[in-house]
C-alpha positions as CSV (number, residue, x, y, z in Angstrom):
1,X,-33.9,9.2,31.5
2,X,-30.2,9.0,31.6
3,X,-28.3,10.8,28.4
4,X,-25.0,8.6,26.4
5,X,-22.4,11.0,26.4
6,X,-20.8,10.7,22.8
7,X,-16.9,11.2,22.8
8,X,-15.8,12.6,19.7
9,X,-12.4,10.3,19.8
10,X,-10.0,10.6,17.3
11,X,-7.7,7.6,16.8
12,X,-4.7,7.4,15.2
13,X,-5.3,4.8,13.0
14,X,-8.2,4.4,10.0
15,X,-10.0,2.7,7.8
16,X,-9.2,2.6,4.0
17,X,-12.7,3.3,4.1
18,X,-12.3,6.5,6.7
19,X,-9.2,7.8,5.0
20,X,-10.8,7.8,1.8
21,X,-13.5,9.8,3.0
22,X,-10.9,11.9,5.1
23,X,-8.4,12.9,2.9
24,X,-10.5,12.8,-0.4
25,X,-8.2,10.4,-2.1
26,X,-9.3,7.7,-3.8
27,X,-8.3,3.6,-2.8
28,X,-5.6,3.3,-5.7
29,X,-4.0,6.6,-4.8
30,X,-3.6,5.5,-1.0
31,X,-2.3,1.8,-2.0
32,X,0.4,3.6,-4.0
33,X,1.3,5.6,-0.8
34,X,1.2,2.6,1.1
35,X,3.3,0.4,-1.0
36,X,6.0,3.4,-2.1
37,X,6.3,4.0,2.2
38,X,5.4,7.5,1.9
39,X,2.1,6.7,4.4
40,X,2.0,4.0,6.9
41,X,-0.3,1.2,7.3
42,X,-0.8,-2.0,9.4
43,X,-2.9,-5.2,8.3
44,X,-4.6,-7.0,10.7
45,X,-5.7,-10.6,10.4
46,X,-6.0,-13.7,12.1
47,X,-3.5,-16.5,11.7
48,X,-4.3,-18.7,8.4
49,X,-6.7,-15.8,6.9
50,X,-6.1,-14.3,3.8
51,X,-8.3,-11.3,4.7
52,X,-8.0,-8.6,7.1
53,X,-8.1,-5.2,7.7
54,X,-6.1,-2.2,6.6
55,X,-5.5,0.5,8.8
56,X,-3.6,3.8,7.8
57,X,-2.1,5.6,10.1
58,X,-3.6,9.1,10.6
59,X,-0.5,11.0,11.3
60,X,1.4,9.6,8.4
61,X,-1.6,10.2,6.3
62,X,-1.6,14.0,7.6
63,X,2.0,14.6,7.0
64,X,2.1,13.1,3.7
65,X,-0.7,15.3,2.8
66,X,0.7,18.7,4.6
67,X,4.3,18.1,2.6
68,X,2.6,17.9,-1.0
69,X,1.1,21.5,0.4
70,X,2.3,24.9,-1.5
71,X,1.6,28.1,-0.6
């Protein structure tokens, strides 16, 4: 019987889902980041929908996270 191999990919981008879950910060908080441009996002939707989905960008979420560390 042939075995899947499972690739542990990271992408760079997530969903609100995912980076809740990731950075253990709730929705609210990351909209606030989103909409002050301290972490970057990208909605996709099809033309004439009012729904889509929000990614947040990993790397953006990761620095904004790194530069609120202290020592």
């Amino acid at each position: 019987m042939a075995q899947k191999n499972h690739v542990d990919k990271k992408t760079d981008w997530l969903r609100l889902p995912e980076a809740v879950e990731q950075s253990k910060l709730n929705k609210n908080v990351l909209y606030d980041l989103i909409n002050t441009g301290e972490v970057k996002s990208s909605l996709i939707k099809r033309r004439g929908s009012t729904r889509g989905i929000r990614l947040i960008s990993r790397p953006s979420l990761n620095a904004y996270i790194e530069s609120q560390a202290t020592n």
